[in-house]
KOLBA-984079 format. One record per residue: chain; x, y, z of N, C-alpha, C, O in turn; residue in three letters; residue number from 1. Coordinates in Angstrom, 3 decimals. Each point is the difference from the previous one (the first is absolute). Layout:
<nubas>
<nuba lumke="A" n_X="X" n_Y="Y" n_Z="Z" ca_X="X" ca_Y="Y" ca_Z="Z" c_X="X" c_Y="Y" c_Z="Z" o_X="X" o_Y="Y" o_Z="Z" nuba="Ala" lokol="NUM"/>
...
</nubas>
This chain:
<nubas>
<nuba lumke="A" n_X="-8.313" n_Y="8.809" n_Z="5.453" ca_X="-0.027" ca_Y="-1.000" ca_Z="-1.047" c_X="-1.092" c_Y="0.321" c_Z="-1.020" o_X="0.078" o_Y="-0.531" o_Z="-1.107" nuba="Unk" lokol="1"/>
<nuba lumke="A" n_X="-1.115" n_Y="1.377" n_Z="1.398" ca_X="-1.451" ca_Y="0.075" ca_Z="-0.395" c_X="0.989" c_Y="1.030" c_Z="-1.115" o_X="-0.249" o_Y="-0.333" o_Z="-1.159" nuba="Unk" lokol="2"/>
<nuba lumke="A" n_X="0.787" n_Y="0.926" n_Z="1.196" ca_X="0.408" ca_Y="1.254" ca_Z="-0.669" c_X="0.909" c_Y="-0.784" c_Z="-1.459" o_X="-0.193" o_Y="0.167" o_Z="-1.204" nuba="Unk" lokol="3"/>
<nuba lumke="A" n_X="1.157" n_Y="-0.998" n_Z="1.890" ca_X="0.969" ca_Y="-0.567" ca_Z="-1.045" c_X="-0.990" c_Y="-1.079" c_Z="-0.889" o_X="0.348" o_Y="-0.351" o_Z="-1.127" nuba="Unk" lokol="4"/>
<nuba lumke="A" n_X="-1.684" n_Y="-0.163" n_Z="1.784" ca_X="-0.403" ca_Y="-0.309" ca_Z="-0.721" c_X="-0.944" c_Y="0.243" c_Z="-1.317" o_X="-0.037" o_Y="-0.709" o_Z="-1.006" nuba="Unk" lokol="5"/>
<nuba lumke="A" n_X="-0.760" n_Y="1.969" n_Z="1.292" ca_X="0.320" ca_Y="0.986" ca_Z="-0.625" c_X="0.432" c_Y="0.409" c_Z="-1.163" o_X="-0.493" o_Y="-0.256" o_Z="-1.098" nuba="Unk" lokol="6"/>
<nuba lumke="A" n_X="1.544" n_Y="0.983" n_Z="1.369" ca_X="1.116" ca_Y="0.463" ca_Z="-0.824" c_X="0.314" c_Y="-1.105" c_Z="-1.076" o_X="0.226" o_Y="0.336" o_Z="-1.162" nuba="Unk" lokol="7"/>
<nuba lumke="A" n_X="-0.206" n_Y="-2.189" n_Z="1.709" ca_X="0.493" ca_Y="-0.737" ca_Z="-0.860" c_X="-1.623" c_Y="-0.456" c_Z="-1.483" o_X="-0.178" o_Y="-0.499" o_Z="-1.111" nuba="Unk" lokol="8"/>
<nuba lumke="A" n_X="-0.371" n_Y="0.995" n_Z="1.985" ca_X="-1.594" ca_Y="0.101" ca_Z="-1.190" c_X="0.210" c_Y="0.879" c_Z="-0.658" o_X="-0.169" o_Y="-0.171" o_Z="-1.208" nuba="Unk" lokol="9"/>
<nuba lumke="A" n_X="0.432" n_Y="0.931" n_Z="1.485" ca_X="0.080" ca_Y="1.424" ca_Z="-0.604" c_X="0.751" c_Y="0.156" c_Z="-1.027" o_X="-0.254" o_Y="1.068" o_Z="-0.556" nuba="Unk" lokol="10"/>
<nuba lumke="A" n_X="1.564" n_Y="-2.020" n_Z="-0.250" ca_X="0.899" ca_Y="-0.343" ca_Z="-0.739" c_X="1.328" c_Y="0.256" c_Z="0.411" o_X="0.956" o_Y="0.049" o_Z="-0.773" nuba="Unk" lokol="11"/>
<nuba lumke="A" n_X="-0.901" n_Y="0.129" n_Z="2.105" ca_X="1.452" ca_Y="0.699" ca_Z="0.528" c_X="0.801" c_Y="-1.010" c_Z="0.195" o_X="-0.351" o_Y="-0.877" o_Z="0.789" nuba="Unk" lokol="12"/>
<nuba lumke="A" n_X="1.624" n_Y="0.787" n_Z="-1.483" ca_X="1.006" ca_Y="-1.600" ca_Z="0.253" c_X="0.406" c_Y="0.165" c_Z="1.423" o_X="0.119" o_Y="0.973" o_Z="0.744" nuba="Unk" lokol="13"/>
<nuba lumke="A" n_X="0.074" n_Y="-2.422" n_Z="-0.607" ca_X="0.661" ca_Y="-0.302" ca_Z="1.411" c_X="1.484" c_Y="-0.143" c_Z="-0.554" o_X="0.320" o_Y="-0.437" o_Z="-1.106" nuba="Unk" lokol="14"/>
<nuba lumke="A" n_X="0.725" n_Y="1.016" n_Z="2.364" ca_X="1.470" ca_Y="-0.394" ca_Z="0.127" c_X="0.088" c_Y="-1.142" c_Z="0.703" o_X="-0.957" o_Y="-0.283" o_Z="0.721" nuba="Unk" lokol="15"/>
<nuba lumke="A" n_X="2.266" n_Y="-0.736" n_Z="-0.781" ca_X="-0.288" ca_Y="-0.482" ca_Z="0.989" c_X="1.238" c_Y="0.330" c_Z="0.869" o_X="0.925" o_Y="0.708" o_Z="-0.398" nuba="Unk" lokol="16"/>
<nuba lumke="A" n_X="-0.983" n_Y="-1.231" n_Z="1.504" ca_X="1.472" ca_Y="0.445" ca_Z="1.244" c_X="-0.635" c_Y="-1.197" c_Z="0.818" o_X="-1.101" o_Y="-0.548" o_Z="-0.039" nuba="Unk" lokol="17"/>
<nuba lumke="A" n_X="2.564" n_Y="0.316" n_Z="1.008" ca_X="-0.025" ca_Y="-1.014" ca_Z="0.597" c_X="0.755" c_Y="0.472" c_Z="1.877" o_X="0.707" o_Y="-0.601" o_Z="0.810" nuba="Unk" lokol="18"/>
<nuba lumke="A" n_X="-1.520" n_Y="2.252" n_Z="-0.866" ca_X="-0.089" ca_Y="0.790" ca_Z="1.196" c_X="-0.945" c_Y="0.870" c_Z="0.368" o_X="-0.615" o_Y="0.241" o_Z="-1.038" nuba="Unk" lokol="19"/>
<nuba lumke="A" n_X="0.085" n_Y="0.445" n_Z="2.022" ca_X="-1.269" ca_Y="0.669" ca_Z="0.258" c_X="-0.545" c_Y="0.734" c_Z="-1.817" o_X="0.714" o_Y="0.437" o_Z="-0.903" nuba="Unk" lokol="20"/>
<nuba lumke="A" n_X="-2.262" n_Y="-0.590" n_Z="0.990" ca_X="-0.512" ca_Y="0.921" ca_Z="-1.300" c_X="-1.143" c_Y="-0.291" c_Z="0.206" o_X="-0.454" o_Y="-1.019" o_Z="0.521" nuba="Unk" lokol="21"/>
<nuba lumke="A" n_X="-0.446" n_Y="2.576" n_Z="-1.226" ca_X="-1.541" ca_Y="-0.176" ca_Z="0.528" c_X="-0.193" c_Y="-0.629" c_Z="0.039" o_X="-1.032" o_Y="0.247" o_Z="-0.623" nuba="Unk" lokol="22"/>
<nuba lumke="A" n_X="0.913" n_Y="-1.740" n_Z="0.902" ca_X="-0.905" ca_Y="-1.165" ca_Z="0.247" c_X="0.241" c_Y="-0.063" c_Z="1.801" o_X="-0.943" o_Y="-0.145" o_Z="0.778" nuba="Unk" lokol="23"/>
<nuba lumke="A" n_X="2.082" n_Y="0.255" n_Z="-0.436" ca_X="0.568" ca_Y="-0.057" ca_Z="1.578" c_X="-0.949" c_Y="1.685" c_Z="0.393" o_X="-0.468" o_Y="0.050" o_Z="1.138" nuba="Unk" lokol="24"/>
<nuba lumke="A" n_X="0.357" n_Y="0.541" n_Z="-1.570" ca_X="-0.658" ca_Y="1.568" ca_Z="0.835" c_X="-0.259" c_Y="-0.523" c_Z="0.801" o_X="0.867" o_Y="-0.185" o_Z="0.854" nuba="Unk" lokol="25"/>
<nuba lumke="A" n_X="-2.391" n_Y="-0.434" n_Z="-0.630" ca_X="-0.463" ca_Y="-0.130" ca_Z="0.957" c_X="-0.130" c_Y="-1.318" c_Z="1.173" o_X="-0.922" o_Y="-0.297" o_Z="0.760" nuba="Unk" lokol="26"/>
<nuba lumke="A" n_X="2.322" n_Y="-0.348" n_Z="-0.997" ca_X="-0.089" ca_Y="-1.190" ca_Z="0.635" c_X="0.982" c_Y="0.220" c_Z="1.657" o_X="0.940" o_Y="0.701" o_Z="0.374" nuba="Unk" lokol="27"/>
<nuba lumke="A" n_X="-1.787" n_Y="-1.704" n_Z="0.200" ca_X="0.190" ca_Y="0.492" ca_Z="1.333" c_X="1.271" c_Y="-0.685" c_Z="0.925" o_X="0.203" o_Y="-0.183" o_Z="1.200" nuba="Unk" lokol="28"/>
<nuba lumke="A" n_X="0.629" n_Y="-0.122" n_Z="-2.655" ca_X="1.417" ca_Y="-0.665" ca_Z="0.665" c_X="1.164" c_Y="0.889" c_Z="-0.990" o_X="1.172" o_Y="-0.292" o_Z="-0.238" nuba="Unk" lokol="29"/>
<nuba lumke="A" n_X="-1.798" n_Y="1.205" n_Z="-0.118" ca_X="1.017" ca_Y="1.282" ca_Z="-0.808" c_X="0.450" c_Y="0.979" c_Z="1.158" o_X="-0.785" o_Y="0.874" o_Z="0.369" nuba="Unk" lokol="30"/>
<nuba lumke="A" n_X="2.125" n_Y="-1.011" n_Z="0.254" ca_X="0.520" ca_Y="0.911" ca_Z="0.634" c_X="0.532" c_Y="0.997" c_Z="-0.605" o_X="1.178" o_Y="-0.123" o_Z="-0.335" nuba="Unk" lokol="31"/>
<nuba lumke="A" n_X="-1.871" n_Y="1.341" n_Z="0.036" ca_X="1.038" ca_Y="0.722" ca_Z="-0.767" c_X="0.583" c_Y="0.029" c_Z="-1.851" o_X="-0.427" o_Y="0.257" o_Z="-1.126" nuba="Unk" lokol="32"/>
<nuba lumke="A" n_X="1.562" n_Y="-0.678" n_Z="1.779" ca_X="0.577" ca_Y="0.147" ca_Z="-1.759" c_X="-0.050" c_Y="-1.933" c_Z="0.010" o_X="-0.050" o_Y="-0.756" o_Z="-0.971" nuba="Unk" lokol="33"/>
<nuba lumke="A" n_X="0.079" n_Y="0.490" n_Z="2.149" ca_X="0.311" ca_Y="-1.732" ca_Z="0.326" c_X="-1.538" c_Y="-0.964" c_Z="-0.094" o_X="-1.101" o_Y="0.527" o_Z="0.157" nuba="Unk" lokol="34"/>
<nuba lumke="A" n_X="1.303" n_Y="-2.059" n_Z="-0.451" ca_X="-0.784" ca_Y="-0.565" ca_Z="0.788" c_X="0.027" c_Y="-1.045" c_Z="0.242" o_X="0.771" o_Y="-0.686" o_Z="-0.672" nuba="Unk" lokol="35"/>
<nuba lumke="A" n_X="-1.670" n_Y="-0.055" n_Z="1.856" ca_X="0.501" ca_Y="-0.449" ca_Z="1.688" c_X="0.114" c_Y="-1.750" c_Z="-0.773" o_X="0.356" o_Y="-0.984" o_Z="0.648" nuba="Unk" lokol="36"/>
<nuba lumke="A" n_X="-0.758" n_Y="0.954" n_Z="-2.165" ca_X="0.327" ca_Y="-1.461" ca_Z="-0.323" c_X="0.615" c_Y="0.458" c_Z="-1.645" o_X="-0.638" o_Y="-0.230" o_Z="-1.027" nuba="Unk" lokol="37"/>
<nuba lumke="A" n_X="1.556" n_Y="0.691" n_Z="1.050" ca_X="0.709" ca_Y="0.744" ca_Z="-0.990" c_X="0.453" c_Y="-1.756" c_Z="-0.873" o_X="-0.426" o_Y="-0.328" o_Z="-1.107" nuba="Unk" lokol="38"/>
<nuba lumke="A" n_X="1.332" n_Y="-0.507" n_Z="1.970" ca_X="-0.098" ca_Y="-1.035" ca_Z="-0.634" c_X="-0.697" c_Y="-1.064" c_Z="-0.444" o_X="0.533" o_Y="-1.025" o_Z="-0.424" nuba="Unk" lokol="39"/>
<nuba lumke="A" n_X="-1.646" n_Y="1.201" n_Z="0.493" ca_X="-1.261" ca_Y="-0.536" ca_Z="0.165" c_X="-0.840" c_Y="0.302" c_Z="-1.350" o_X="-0.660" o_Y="-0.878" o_Z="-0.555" nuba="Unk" lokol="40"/>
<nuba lumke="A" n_X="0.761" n_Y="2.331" n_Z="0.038" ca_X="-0.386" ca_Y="0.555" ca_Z="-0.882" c_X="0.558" c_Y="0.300" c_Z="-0.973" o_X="-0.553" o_Y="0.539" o_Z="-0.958" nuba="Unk" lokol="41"/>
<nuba lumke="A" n_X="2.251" n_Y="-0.952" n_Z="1.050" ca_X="1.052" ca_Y="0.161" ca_Z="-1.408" c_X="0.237" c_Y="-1.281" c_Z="-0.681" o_X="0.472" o_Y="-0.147" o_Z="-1.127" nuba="Unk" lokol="42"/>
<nuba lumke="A" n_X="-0.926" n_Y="-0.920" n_Z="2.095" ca_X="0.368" ca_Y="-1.397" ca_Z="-0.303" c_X="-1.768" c_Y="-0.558" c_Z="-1.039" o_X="0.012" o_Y="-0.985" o_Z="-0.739" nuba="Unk" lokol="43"/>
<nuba lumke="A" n_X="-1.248" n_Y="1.822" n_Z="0.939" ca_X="-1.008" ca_Y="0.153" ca_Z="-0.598" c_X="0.096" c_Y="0.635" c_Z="-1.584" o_X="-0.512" o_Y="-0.424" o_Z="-1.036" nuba="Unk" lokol="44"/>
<nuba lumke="A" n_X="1.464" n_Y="1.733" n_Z="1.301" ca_X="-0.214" ca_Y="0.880" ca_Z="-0.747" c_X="1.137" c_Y="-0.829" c_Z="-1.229" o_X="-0.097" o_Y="-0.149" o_Z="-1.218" nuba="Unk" lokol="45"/>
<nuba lumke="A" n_X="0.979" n_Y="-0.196" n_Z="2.055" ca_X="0.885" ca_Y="-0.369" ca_Z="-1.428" c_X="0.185" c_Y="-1.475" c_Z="-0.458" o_X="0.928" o_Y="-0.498" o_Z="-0.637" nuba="Unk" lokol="46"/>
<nuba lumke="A" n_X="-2.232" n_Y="-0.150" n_Z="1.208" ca_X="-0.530" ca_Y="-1.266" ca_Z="-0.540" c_X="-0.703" c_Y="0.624" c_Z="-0.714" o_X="0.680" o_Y="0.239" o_Z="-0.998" nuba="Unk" lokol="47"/>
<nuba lumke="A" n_X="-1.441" n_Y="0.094" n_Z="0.909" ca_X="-1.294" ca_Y="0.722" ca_Z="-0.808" c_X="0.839" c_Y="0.651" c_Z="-1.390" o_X="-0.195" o_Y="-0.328" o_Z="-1.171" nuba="Unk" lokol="48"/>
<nuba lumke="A" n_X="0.794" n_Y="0.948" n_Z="1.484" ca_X="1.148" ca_Y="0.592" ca_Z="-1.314" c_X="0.683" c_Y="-1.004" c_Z="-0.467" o_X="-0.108" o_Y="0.260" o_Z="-1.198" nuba="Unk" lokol="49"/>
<nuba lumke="A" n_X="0.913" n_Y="-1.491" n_Z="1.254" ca_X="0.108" ca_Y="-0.913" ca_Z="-0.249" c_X="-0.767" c_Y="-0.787" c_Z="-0.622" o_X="0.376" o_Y="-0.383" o_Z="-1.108" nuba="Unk" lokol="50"/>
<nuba lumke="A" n_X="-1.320" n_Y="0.041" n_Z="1.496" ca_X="-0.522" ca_Y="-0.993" ca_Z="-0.677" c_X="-0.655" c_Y="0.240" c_Z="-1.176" o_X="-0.091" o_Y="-0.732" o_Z="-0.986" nuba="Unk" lokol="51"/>
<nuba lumke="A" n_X="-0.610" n_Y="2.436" n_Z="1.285" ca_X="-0.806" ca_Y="0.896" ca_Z="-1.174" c_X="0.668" c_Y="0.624" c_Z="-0.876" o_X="-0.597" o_Y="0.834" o_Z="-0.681" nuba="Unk" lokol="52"/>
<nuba lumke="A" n_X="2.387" n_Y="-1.135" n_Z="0.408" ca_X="0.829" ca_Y="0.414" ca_Z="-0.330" c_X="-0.157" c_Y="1.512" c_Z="-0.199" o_X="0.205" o_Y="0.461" o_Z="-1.123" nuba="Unk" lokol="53"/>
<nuba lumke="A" n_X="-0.545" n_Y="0.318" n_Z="2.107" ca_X="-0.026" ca_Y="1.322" ca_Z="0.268" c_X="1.233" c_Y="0.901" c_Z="0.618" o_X="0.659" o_Y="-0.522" o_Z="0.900" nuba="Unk" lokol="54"/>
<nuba lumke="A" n_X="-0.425" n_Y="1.427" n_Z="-1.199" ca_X="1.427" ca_Y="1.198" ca_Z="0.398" c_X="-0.728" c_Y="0.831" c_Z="0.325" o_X="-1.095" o_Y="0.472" o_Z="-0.304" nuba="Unk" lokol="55"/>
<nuba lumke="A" n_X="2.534" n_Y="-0.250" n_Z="1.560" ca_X="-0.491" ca_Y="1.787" ca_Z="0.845" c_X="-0.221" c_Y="0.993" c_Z="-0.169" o_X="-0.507" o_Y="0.894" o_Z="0.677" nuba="Unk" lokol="56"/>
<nuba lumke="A" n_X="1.083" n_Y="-1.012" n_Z="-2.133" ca_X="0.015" ca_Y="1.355" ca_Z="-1.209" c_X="-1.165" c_Y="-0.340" c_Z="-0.671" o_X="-0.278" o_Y="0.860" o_Z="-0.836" nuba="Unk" lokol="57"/>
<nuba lumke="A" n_X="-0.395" n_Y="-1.644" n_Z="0.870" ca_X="-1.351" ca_Y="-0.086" ca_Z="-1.080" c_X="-1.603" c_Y="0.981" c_Z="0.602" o_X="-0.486" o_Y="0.058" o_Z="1.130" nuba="Unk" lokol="58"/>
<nuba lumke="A" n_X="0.174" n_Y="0.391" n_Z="-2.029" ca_X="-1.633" ca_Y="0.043" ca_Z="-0.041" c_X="-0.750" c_Y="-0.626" c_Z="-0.699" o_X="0.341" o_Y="-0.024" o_Z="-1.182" nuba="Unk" lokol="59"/>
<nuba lumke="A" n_X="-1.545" n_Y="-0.681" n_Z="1.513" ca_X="-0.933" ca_Y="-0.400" ca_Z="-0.797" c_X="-1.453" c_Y="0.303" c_Z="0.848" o_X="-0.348" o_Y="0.541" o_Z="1.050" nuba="Unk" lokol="60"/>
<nuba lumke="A" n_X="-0.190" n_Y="-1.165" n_Z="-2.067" ca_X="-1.404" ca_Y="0.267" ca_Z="0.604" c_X="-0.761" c_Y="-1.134" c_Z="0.758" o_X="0.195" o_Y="-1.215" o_Z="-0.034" nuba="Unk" lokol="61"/>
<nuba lumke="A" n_X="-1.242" n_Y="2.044" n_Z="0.822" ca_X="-0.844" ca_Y="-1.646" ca_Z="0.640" c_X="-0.241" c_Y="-0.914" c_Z="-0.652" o_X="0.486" o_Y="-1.105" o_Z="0.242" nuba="Unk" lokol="62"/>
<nuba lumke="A" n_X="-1.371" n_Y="1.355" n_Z="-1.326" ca_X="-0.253" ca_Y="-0.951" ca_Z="-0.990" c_X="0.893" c_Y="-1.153" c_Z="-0.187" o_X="-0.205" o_Y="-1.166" o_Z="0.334" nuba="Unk" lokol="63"/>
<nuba lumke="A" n_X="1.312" n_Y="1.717" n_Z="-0.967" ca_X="1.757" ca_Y="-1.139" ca_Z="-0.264" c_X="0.425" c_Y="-0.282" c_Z="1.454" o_X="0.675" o_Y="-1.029" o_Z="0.021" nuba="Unk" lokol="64"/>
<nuba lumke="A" n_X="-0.850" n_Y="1.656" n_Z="1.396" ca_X="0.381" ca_Y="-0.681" ca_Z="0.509" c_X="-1.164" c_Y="-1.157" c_Z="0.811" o_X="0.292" o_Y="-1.032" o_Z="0.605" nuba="Unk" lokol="65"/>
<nuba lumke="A" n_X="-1.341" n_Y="1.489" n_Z="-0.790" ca_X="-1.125" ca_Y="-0.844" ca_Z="0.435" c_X="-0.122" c_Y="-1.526" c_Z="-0.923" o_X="-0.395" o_Y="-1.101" o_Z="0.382" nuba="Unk" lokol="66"/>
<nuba lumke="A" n_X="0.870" n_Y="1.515" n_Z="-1.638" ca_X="0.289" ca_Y="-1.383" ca_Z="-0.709" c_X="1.441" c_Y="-1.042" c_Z="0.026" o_X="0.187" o_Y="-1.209" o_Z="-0.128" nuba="Unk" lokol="67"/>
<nuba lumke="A" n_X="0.443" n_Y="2.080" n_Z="0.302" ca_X="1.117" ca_Y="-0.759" ca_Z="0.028" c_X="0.462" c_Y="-0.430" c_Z="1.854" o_X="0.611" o_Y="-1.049" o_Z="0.204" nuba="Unk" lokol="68"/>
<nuba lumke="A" n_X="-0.925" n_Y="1.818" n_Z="0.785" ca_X="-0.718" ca_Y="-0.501" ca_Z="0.989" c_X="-0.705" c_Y="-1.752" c_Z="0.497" o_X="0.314" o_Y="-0.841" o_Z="0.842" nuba="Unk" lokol="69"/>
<nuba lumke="A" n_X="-1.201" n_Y="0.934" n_Z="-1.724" ca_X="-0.935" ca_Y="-0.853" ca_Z="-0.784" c_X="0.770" c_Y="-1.306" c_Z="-0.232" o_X="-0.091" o_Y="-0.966" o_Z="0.758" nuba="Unk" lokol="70"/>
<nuba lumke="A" n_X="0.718" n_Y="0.996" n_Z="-1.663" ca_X="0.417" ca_Y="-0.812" ca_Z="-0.678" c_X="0.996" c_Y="-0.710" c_Z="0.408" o_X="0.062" o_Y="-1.228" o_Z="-0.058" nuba="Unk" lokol="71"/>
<nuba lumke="A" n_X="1.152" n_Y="2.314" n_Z="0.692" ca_X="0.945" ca_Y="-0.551" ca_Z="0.302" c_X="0.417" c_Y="-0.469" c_Z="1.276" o_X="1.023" o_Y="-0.677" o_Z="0.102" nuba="Unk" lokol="72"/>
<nuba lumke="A" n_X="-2.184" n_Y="1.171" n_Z="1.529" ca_X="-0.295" ca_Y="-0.500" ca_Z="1.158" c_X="-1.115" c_Y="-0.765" c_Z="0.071" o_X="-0.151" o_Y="-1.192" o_Z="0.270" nuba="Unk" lokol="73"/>
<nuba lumke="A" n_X="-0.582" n_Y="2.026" n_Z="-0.541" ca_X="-1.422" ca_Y="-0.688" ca_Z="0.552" c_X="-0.341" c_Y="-1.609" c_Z="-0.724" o_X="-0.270" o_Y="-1.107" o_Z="0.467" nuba="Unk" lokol="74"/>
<nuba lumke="A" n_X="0.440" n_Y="1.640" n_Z="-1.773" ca_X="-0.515" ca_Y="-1.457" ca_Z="-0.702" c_X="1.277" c_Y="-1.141" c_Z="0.313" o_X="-0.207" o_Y="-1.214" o_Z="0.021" nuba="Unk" lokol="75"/>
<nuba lumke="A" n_X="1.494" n_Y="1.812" n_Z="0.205" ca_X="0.477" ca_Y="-0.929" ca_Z="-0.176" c_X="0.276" c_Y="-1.319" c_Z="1.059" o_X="1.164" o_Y="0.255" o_Z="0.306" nuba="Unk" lokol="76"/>
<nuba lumke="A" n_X="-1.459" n_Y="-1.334" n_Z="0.342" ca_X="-0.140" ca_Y="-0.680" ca_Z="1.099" c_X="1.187" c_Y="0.132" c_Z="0.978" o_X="1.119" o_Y="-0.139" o_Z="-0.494" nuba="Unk" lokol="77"/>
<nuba lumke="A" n_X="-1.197" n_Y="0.347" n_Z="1.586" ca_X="0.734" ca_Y="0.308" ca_Z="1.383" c_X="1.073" c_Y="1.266" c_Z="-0.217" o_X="0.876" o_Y="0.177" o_Z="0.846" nuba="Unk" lokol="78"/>
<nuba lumke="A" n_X="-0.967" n_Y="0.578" n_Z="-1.856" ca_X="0.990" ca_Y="1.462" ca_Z="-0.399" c_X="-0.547" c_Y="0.536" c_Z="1.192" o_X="0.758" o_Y="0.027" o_Z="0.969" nuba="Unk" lokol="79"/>
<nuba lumke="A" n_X="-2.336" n_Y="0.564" n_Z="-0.778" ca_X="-0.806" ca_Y="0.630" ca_Z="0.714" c_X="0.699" c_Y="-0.141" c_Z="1.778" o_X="0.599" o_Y="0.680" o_Z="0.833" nuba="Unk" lokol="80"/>
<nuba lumke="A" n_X="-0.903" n_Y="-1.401" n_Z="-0.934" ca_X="0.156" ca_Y="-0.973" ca_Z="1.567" c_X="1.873" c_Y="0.248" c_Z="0.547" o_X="0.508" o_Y="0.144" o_Z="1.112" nuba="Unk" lokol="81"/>
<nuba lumke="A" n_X="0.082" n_Y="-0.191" n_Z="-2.536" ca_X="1.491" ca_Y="-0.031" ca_Z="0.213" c_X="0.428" c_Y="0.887" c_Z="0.554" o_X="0.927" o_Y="-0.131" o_Z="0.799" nuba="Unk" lokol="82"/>
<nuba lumke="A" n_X="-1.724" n_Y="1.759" n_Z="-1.191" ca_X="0.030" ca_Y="1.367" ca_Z="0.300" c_X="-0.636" c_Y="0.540" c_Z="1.280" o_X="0.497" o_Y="0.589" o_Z="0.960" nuba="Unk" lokol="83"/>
<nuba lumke="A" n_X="-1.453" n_Y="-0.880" n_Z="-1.170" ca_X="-0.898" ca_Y="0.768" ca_Z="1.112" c_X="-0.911" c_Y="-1.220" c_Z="0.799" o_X="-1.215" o_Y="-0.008" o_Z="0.196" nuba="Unk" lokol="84"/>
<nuba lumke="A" n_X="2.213" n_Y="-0.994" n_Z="0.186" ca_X="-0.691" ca_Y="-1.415" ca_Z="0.950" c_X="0.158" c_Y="0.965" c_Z="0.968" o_X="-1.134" o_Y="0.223" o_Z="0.425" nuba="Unk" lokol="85"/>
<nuba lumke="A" n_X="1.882" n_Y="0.427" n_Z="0.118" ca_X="0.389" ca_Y="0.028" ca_Z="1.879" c_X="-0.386" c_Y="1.849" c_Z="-0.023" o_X="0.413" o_Y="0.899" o_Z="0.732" nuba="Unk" lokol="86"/>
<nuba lumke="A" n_X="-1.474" n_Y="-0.871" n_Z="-2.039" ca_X="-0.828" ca_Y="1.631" ca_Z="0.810" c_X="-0.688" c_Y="-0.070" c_Z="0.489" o_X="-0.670" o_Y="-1.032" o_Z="0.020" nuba="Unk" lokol="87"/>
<nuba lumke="A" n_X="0.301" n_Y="2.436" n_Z="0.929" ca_X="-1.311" ca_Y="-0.459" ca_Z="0.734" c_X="-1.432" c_Y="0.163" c_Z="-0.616" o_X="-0.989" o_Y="-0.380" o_Z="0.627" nuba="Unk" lokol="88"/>
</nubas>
């Protein structure tokens, strides 16, 4: 993660996908090409794209997504909670 984070300082856009990508490298429920809460993490990933009106085909940068992030979960009351209530 130390690496992708990184890279995203560095000016390098993020893709997004809503299946394994450097962010999963090093997590310890990545079997493989698989992982062990696959639905767990698509139902995250494509709330998050949803709501940030973001595509699988897009790049942007931290910055735009750290704001719009921002704006469109965090600030907004119980969005946050709607998504990521039942992570650990």
């Amino acid at each position: 993660m130390e690496n992708v984070i990184l890279r995203l300082n560095a000016g390098e856009k993020a893709q997004f996908t809503c299946t394994l990508d450097s962010v999963c490298a090093c997590c310890p429920n990545k079997n493989g090409n698989q992982c062990k809460s696959e639905g767990k993490v698509q139902h995250f990933d494509s709330e998050v794209m949803r709501h940030c009106n973001f595509s699988a085909e897009e790049k942007i940068s931290w910055n735009q997504i750290y704001k719009i992030v921002s704006e469109q979960i965090i600030e907004k009351p119980g969005v946050f909670d709607s998504i990521c209530g039942d992570c650990q």
